[in-house]
C-alpha positions in Angstrom: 0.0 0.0 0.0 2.8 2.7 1.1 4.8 1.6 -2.4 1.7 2.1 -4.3 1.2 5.6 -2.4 4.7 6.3 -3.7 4.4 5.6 -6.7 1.5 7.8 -7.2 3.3 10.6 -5.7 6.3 9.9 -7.9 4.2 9.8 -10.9 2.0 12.9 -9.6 5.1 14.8 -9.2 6.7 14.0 -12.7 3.1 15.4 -14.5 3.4 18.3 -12.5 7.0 19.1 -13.8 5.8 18.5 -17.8 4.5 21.8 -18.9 1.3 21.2 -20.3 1.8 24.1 -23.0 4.6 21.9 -24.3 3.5 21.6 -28.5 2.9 18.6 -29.5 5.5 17.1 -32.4 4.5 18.3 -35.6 6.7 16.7 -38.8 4.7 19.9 -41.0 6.2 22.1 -38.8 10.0 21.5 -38.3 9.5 21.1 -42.4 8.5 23.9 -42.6 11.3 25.4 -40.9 13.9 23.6 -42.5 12.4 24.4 -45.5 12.8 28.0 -45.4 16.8 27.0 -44.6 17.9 24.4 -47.0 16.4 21.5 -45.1 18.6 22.5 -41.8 17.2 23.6 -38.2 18.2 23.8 -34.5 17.8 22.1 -31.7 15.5 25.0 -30.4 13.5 25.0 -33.8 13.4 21.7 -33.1 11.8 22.2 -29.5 9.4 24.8 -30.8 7.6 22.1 -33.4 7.1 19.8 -30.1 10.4 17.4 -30.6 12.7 16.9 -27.9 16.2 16.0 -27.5 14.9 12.3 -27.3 12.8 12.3 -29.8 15.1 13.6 -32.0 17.7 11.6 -31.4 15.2 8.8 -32.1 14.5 10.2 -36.1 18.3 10.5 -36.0 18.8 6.9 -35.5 15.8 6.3 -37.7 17.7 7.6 -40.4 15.1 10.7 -41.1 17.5 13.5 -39.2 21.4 13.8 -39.3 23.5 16.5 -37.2 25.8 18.7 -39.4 27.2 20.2 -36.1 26.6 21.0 -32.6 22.9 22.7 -32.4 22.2 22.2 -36.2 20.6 19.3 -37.8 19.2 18.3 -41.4 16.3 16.2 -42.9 18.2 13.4 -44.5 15.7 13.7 -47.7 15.4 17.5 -48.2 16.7 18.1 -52.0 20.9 19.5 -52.0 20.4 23.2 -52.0 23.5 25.8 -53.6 25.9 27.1 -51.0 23.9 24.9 -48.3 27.2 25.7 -45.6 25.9 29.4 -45.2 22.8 28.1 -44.0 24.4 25.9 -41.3 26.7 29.2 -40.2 24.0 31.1 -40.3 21.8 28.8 -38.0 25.2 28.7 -35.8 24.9 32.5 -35.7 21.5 32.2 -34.2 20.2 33.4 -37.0 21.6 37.2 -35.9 24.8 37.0 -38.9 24.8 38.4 -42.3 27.0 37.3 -45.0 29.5 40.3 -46.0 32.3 41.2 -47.6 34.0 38.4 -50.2 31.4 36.5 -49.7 28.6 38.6 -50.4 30.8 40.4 -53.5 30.4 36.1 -55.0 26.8 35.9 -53.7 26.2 39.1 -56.1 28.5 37.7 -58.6 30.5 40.6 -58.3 34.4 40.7 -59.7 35.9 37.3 -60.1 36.4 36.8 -56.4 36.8 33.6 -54.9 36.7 33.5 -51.3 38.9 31.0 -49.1 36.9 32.0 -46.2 33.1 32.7 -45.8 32.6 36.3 -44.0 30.1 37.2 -41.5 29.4 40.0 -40.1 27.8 39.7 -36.3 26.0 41.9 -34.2 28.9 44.1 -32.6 27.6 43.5 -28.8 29.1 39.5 -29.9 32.8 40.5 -30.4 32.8 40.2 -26.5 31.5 36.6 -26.4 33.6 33.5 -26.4 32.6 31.8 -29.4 33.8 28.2 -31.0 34.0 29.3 -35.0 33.3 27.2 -37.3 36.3 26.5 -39.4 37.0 28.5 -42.6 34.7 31.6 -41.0 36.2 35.1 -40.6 34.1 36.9 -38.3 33.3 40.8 -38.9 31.8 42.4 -36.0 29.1 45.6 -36.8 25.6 47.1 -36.7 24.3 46.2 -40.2 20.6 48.1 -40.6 17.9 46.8 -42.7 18.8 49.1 -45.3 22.0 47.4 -46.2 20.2 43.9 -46.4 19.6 41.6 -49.0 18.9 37.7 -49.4 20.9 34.7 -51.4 18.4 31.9 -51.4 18.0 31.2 -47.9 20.6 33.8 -45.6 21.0 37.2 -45.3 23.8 39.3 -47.4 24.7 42.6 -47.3 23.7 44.9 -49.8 25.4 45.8 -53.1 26.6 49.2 -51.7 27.4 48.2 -48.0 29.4 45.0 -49.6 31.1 47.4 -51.4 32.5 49.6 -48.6 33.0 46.8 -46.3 35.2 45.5 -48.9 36.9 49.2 -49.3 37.6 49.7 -45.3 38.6 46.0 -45.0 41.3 46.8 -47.8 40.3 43.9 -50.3 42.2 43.7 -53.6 42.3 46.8 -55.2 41.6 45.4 -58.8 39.0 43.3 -57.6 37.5 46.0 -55.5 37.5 47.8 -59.0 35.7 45.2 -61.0 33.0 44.6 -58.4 32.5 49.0 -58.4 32.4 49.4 -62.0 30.4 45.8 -62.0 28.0 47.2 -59.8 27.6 50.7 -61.3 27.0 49.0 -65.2 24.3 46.6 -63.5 22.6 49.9 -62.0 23.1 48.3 -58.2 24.7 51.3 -57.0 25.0 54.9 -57.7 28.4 57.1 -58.0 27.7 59.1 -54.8 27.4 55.3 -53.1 30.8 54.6 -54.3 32.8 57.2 -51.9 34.3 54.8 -49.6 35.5 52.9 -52.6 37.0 55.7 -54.6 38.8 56.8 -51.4 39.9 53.4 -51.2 41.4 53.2 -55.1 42.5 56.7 -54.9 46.2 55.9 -54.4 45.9 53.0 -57.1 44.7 55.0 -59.8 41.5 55.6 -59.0 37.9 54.2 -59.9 38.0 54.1 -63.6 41.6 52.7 -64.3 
């Protein structure tokens, strides 16, 4: 009788400490997420469409879920997606990175650039964190504004113009800094007056138009 009053309590006690808002798993929804991000989420996204660390580890093993790294998983059977590794820094960023600098100058095909490291740009509150980069990642640390956004597929890049002054205050190539300007002014992505930084930049190498 007092082990079956235990038990009870034991049980009575574990319902208590379920939340009873948790959602209940929903396949639809953590597609839907990964959908929107070439096929990858987080362990939180993950938590938000009802599946916990156990149950997730279950679809894991079932073949249905593979980690790509710590925190960011992928549905085995979502179609390959171009440039899928942005999605999985991005995720690592929390979502809170844009893509800058080389790589957004190849994301806009831009000069004939071809980055050996993917920038991002983080919030600059983050340069004081500790953080475990993925390898290959530079890390840029500033306030970008909505303004200087754009999108490649399924991440954030920085715009034509702000790409193009990062690029200039970072000190990138000065012939490929000159392609991307006069790339960018042909295609009507930027104006002359947006181009200050960059002429600045060029000015000891023979300016803009050499």
């Amino acid at each position: 009788m007092q082990g079956d009053r235990l038990a009870h309590n034991v049980t009575y006690g574990y319902c208590l400490c379920v939340p009873s808002t948790a959602p209940r798993p929903s396949w639809d929804r953590l597609y839907q997420t990964a959908s929107a991000q070439a096929g990858h989420f987080t362990t939180k996204q993950a938590a938000d469409a009802g599946f916990s660390t156990h149950l997730l580890f279950k679809h894991i093993r079932a073949g249905r879920v593979f980690r790509v790294r710590h925190g960011v998983y992928r549905l085995v059977h979502f179609p390959s997606a171009e440039h899928e590794e942005l999605a999985v820094v991005w995720l690592w960023s929390d979502r809170k990175g844009v893509f800058s600098h080389q790589t957004a100058l190849a994301l806009h095909g831009l000069s004939d650039v071809l980055p050996n490291r993917i920038h991002l740009t983080l919030p600059a509150q983050w340069s004081e964190r500790r953080l475990r980069v993925p390898a290959g990642v530079a890390l840029h640390y500033a306030s970008v504004p909505n303004r200087d956004r754009a999108w490649s597929g399924p991440v954030p890049i920085t715009s034509p113009r702000r790409t193009l002054v990062d690029c200039a205050k970072d000190q990138v190539s000065p012939d490929l800094l000159r392609q991307a300007a006069q790339q960018a002014l042909r295609r009507g992505l930027v104006t002359r007056p947006d181009l200050h930084d960059v002429e600045v930049a060029l000015e000891p190498f023979g300016g803009l138009a050499a």
